[in-house]
Structure formats: C-alpha cells, structure tokens
C-alpha positions as CSV (number, residue, x, y, z in Angstrom):
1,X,83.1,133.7,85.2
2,X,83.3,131.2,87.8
3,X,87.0,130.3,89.0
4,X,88.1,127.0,88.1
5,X,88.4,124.3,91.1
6,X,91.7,123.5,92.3
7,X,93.9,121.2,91.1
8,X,93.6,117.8,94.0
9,X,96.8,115.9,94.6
10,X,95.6,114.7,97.7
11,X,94.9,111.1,96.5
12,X,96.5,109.7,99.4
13,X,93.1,111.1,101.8
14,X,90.4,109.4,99.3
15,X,90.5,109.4,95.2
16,X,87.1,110.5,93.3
17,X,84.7,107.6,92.3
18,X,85.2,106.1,88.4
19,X,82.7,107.1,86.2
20,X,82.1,103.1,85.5
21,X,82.2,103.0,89.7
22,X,79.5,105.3,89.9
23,X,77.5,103.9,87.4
24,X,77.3,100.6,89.2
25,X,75.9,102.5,91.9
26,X,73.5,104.2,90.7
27,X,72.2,100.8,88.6
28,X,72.2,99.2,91.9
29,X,70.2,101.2,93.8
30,X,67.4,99.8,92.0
31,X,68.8,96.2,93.0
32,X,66.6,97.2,96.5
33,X,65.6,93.7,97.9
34,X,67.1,92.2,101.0
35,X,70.0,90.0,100.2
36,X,68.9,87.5,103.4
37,X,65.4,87.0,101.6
38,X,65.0,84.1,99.4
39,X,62.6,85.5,97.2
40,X,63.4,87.0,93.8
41,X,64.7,90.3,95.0
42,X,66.4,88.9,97.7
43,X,67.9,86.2,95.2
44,X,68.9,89.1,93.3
45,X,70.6,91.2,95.8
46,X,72.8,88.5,97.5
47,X,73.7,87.6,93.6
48,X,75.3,91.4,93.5
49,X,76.7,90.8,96.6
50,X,78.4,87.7,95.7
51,X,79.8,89.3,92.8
52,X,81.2,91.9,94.3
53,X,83.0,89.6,96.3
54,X,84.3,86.8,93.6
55,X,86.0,90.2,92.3
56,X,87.4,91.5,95.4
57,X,88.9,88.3,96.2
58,X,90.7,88.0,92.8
59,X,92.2,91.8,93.2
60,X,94.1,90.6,96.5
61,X,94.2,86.7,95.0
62,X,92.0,85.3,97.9
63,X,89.0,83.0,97.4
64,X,85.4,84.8,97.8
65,X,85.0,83.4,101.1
66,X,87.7,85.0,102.9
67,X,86.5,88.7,102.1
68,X,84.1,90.3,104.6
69,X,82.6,93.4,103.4
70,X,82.9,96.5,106.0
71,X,82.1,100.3,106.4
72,X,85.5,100.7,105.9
73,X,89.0,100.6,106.9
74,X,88.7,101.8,110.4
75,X,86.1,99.0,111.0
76,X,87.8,96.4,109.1
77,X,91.4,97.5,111.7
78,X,89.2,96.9,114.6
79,X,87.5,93.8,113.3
80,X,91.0,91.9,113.0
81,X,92.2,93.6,116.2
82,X,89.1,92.3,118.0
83,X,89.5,89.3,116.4
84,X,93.2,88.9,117.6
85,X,92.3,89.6,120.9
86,X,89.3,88.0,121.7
87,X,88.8,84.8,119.0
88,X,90.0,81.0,119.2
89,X,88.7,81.1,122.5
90,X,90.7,83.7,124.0
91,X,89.1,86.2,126.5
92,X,91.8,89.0,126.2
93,X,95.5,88.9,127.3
94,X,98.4,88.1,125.0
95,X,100.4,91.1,123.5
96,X,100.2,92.9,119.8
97,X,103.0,94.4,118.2
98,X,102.7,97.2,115.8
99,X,104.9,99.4,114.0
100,X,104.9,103.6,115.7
101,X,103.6,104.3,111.8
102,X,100.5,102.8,112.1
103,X,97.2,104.1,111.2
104,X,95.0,105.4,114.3
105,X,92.3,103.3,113.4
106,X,95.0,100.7,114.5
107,X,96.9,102.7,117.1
108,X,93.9,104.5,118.9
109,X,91.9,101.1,119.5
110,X,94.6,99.6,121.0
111,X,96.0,102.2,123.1
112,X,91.7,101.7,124.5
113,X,91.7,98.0,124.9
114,X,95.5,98.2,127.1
115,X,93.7,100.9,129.3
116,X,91.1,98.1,130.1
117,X,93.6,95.4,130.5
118,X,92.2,93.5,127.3
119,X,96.1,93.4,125.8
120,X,99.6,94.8,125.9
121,X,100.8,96.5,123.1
122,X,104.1,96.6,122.2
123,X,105.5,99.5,119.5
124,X,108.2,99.3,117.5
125,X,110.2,102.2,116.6
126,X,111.9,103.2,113.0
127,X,114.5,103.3,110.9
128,X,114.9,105.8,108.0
129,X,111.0,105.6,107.5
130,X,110.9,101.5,107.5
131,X,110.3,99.5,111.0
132,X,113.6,98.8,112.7
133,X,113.9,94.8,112.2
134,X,115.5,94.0,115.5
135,X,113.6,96.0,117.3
136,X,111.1,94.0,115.5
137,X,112.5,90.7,116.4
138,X,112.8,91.2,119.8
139,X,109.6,92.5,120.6
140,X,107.9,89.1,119.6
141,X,107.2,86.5,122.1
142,X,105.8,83.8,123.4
143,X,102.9,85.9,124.7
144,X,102.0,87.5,120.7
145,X,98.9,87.2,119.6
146,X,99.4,89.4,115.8
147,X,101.6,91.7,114.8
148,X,100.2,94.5,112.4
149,X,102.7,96.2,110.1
150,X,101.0,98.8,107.5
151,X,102.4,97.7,103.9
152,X,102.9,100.9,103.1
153,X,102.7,104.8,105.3
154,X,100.1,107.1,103.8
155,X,102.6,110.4,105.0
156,X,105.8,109.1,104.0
157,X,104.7,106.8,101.0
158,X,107.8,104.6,102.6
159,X,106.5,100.6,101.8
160,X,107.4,98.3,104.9
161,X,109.5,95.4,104.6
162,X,107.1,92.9,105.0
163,X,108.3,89.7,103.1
164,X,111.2,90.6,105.9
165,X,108.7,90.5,108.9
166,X,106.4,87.9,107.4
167,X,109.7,85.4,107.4
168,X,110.6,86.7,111.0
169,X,107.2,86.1,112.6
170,X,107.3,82.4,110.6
171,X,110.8,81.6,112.2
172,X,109.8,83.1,116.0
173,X,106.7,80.4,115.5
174,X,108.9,77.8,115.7
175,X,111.2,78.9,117.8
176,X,108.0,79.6,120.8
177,X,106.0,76.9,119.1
178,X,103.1,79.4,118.9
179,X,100.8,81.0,116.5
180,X,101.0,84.4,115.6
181,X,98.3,86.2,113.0
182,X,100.3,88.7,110.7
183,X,98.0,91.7,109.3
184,X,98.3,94.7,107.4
185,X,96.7,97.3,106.6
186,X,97.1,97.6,102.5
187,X,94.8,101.3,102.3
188,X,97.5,102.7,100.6
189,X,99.1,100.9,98.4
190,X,96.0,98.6,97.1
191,X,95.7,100.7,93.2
192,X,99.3,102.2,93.5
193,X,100.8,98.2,93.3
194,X,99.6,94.7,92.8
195,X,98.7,93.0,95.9
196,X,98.8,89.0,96.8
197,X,98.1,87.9,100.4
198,X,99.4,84.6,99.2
199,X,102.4,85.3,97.8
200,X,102.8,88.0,100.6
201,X,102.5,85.0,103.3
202,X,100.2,87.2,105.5
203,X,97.1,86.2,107.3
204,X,94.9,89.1,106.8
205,X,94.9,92.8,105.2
206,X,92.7,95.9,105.8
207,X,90.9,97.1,102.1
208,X,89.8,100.6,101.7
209,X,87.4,101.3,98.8
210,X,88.3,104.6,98.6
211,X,91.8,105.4,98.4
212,X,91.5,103.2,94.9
213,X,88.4,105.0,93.4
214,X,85.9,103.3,94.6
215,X,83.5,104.2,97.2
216,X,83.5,104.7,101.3
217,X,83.4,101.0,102.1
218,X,85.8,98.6,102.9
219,X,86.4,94.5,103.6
220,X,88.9,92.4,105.6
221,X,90.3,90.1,103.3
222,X,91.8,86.5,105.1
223,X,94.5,84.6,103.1
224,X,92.9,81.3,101.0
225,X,95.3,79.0,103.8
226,X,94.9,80.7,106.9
227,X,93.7,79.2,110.1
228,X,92.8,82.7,111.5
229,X,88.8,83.6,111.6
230,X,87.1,86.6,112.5
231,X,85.3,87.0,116.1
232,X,81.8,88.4,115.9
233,X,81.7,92.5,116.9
234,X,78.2,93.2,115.8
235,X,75.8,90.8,116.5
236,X,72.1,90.7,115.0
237,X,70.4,89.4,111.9
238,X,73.6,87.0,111.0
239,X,74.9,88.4,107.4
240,X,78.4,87.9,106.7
241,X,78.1,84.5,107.3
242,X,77.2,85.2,111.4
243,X,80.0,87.5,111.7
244,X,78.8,90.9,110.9
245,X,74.8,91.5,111.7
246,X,73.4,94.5,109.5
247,X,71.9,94.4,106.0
248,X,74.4,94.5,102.8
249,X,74.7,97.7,101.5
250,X,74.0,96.7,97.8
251,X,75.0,99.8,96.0
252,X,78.3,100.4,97.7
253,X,79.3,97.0,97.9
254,X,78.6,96.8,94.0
255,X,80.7,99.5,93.0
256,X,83.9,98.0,95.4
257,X,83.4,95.0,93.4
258,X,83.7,97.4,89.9
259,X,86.7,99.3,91.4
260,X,88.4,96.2,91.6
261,X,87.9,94.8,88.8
262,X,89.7,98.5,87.5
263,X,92.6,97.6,89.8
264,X,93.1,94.0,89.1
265,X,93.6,95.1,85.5
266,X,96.3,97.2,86.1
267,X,99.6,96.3,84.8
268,X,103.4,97.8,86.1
269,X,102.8,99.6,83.3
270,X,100.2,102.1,84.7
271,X,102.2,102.3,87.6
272,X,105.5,102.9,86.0
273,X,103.5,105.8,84.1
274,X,102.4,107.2,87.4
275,X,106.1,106.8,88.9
276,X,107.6,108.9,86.3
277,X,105.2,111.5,87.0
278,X,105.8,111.5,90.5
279,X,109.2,111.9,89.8
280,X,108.7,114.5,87.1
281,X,107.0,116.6,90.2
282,X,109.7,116.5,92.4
283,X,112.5,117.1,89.7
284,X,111.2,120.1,88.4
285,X,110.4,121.3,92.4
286,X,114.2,120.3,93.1
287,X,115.0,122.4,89.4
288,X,113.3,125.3,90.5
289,X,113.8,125.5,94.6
290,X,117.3,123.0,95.0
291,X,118.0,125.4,98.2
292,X,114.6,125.6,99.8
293,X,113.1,121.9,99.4
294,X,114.2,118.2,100.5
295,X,112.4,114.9,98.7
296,X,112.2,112.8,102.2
297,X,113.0,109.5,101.8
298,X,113.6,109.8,97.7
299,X,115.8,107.1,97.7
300,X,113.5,104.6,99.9
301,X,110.8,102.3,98.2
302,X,107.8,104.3,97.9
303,X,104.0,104.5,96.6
304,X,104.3,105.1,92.8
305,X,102.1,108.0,93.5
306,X,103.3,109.8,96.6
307,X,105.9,112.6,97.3
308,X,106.9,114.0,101.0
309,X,108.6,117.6,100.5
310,X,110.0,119.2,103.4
311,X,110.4,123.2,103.1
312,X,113.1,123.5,105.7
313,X,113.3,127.4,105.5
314,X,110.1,128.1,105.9
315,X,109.6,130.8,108.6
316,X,106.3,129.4,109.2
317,X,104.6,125.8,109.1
318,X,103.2,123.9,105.9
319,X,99.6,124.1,106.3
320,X,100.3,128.3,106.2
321,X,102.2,127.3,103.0
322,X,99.1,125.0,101.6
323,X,97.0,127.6,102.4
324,X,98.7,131.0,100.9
325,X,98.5,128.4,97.7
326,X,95.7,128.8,95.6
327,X,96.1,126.4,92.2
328,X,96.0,123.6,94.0
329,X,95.1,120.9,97.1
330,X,97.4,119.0,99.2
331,X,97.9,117.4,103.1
332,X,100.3,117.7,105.9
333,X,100.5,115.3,108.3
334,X,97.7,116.5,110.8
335,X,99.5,114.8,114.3
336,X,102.8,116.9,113.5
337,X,100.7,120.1,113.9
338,X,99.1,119.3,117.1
339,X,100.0,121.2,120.4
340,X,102.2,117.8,121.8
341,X,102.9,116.5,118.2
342,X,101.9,112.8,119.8
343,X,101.8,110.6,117.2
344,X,103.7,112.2,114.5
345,X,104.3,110.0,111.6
346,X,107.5,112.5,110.7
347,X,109.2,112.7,113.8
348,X,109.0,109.0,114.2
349,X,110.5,108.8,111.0
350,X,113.4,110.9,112.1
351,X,112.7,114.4,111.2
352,X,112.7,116.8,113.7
353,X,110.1,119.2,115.3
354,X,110.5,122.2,112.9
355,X,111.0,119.7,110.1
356,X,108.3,117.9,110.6
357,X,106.0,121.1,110.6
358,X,107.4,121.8,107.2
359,X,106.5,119.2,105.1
360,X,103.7,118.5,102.7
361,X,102.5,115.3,100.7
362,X,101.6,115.7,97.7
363,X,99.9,112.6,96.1
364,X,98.4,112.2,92.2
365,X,96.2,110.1,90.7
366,X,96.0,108.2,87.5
367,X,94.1,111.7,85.9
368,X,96.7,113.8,87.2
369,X,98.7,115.5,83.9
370,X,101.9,116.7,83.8
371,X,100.5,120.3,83.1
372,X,98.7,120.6,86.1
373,X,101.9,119.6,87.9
374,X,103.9,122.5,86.4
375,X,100.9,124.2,87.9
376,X,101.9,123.0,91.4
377,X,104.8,123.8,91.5
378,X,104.7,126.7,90.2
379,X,102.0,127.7,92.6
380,X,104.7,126.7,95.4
381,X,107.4,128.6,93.6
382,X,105.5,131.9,93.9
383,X,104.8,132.0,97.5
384,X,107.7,130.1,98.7
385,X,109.9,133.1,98.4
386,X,107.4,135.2,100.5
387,X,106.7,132.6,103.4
388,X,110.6,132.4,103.6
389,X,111.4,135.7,104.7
C-alpha cells in the first residue's frame, strides 16, 4: 500500500490552488484569443482580464486601474523599486530605506542597483522582531525617494508597525517638504488578514497569488489617491496600459481574480479559527516539550497562521531535525544555514547563531485540522529526544 503524503504546514512558501481556483483555469484556457485584439476573441480575453482585475482591486480596496498584473512578487518588488528610482523624471540617485527583514526580491535588487551607483540604500535594524522606529526616523531624509517596509515577515510571522511608519514618513514630508513613496510588500499576510491600502495610507503594496491559494502570479497594486505611477521595465507590444509589454496570461490572471474573490470574503472569523489553531499547535508542543522548545516572539503580533519554534538543545541544526521527521513538512529559514549566515532574518531579530540554526516555522492553512497537528507534534516529540543527546 502506498504511504500516505506528508502532512504540509509550510503555507508560508506557497498554499495549493482552490479547487474553484483551478477550475477557473482550466475554463480559461479555452478563453485563447489575444486580449490586444479587437475582434471577438480578443474582446473576450481582455473581458477576463478586466475581471480579474475589478476583483483584485476590491480584495486590497483599490480601484481596477491601479492593479498591474505581474509574474509575481519578485517582479512586482522590482517594478516599484525601479519605479522609485528611475520615474517622475528621475535618472537614479536619491536613497531607499528598507527594513534588514525584507524579502531578497527587495534586498538583492537593491544591494545591485547601489553597486552601479543607481541609489543608496539605507537599512534599518530591529527591535524584538518589529523595525526599530527611531532608527527608522532618522534614516529618512531629504534625499528619500520610498521607504519599503514588509507588512508582515514570512520567518518570524512578526507584522510591522506600519500605521506607525506610514504617520512618520507623512510627518518627515513636511518637515523636508518632499515626497516620499511608502510600499510594502503584503505576500504574507494578504489571506491571513484583511488588507486596505487606503485605510493603511500606503502608496503601493506587492500581491503574491500564491501564498493565498491562488496561482504563481502576482500584481502591484497603487492606492486609489496616490500620485506615484509605475516606470516602464519591459517595453514592447504596450499591455498594461504601456507599462508592462508581453501578452496577458489569461488563465492565471483568471484564477488571481477567483482567489480573491475567496479572500475578500473572509471574515475575522476564519481567521480567529485559524489563530486558535495556531495556538492549539504550540500549546500542546510547549505541553509536551516545555524544556526543549521556545514560541519566538509569542507574545508579538503575528500572522494568524504562523509559528517560529526554536529547539535550543538541539545538538544539531533544524533542517537535521525537519528531516529525521517523517509525518510531516516544514521550513527553516534558508539564510541562517548558509556558511556566513548573511542575511538571516533570526539573527536580525535578535537570536543568536546557534539559535538561529534551531528554529523551524511551522505555518497551516485553512485545511489544516487539529488531528494532523497532534500529528506534528508528535512527530517532533519522537525524535526530539534522539537529536538532543
């Protein structure tokens, strides 16, 4: 008989498609005209695009006009990054200020364009797993072009203050008598919580199809009353409204537009439901192992969905531990694990070294029962005791 598949709580790195997601592909793929032809099939593709975008917009409360479909979240970082750097005229200079959490699809650019003298980047360290406010504060000046703070960390699960930021960066304004564009990059938390660029007072945020079920696209998404607008970085046949060349990809940008039409109906209630099982997980892992685990940052603001266990007795390092486990799938963070541990979203968070190569995330989904969590941890419980000695 063949072995049943693991159990996945490793949400956080990409979710399975909906079944109602999928389907919208698949009926899609017949929808196979060009959406820049005005002919009936074309007439009929850009109608599925269009749709897909009206419901986008509503998910993050933005008008259809300010979303900009994308291959996905890397692209759609790099888009407003470029777009910082290089639009209202500019021809590179000015200085971006970033959190030492972020994403690599934010950090890595970046660290590219200062090697070429494009920008200066400025990185703000952290405190207790949220950015350090007046380190914040200080690193803004007259010379910022955006600052881009992830709402919330995919290792950690630890949400950003960013009402906080958002009311700094609107007082520095007026105190340099500048404009500065305020981004973030919502992968995570887009499906775990609602999400309003409005009422967060940002300028742009980073969607990730996904991390919420739907598939390996993404889109930028601008606020309805921003004066920020993208720069061109692909230039061809003039889709996107002359700001990304390339054909549509109908199917995929159908089924972003079903997946969030799944998210915008969620209600606190589905994410209260998945909060208590989060916290069921780590209760019974702190029941069973009180002397052998820590729950990192348990009494920060988190994703509703995301745990960070440290095993500070392990004689070896977490992805040994993953490994020896066999009932189940989960992450560690990959940069703590490296040879110079550059970039580790731990250690920046205050862990140290050892710790840092002793923790797991563990991250469920809305399928995700409580038996298979009594599976997990008692998975972890079994070889724990070994991998201790």
């Amino acid at each position: 008989m063949k072995a049943a598949p693991p159990i996945y709580v490793d949400y956080n790195s990409t979710t399975p498609l909906l079944d109602e997601v999928k389907q919208t592909i698949i009926t899609a793929l017949d929808n196979f005209g060009n959406p820049s032809s005005t002919h009936y099939y074309g007439s009929s593709a850009r109608k599925c695009v269009e749709d897909a975008r009206m419901k986008v917009g509503k998910m993050v409360n933005t008008c259809a006009e300010k979303i900009f479909f994308t291959s996905g979240g890397t692209e759609s970082n790099h888009w407003v990054i470029w777009s910082a750097i290089f639009g209202n005229g500019h021809s590179g200079g000015g200085n971006i200020v970033i959190s030492a959490v972020e994403h690599p699809s934010i950090q890595k650019p970046l660290e590219e364009y200062e090697k070429r003298d494009w920008v200066k980047v400025k990185k703000v360290g952290m405190n207790g797993g949220v950015v350090d406010l007046e380190m914040f504060e200080d690193a803004i000046d007259k010379d910022t072009r955006m600052v881009s703070i992830m709402m919330a960390n995919n290792e950690t699960g630890v949400f950003q203050p960013l009402r906080e930021i958002v009311v700094i960066v609107r007082k520095k304004e007026l105190e340099l008598g500048t404009k500065i564009i305020i981004h973030s990059d919502a992968a995570q938390v887009i499906g775990k919580s609602s999400v309003d660029i409005e009422e967060l007072g940002i300028d742009a945020l980073t969607i990730v199809g996904h991390k919420f079920y739907g598939p390996k696209i993404g889109a930028v998404a601008l606020s309805p009353y921003t004066k920020m607008s993208l720069e061109p970085m692909i230039f061809g046949g003039g889709q996107e409204r002359d700001l990304r060349a390339g054909t549509e990809n109908i199917p995929m940008i159908a089924g972003l537009g079903r997946a969030s039409m799944f998210v915008a109906n969620l209600t606190a209630y589905d994410f209260l439901t998945m909060q208590q099982k989060r916290d069921y997980l780590e209760n019974q892992l702190l029941k069973f192992m009180k002397d052998s685990i820590v729950v990192n940052f348990r009494n920060s603001r988190r994703l509703v969905n995301t745990s960070s266990i440290c095993f500070p007795k392990l004689k070896t390092t977490s992805p040994i531990l993953l490994n020896s486990c066999e009932k189940f799938v989960a992450s560690v963070g990959a940069a703590c694990h490296s040879e110079n541990n550059e970039g580790c979203i731990m250690m920046e968070c205050g862990l140290s070294e050892k710790d840092a190569q002793r923790c797991v995330r563990i991250s469920i989904g809305f399928k995700t029962s409580y038996a298979e969590l009594d599976v997990v941890v008692s998975d972890i419980y079994r070889h724990l005791a070994c991998l201790e000695k």
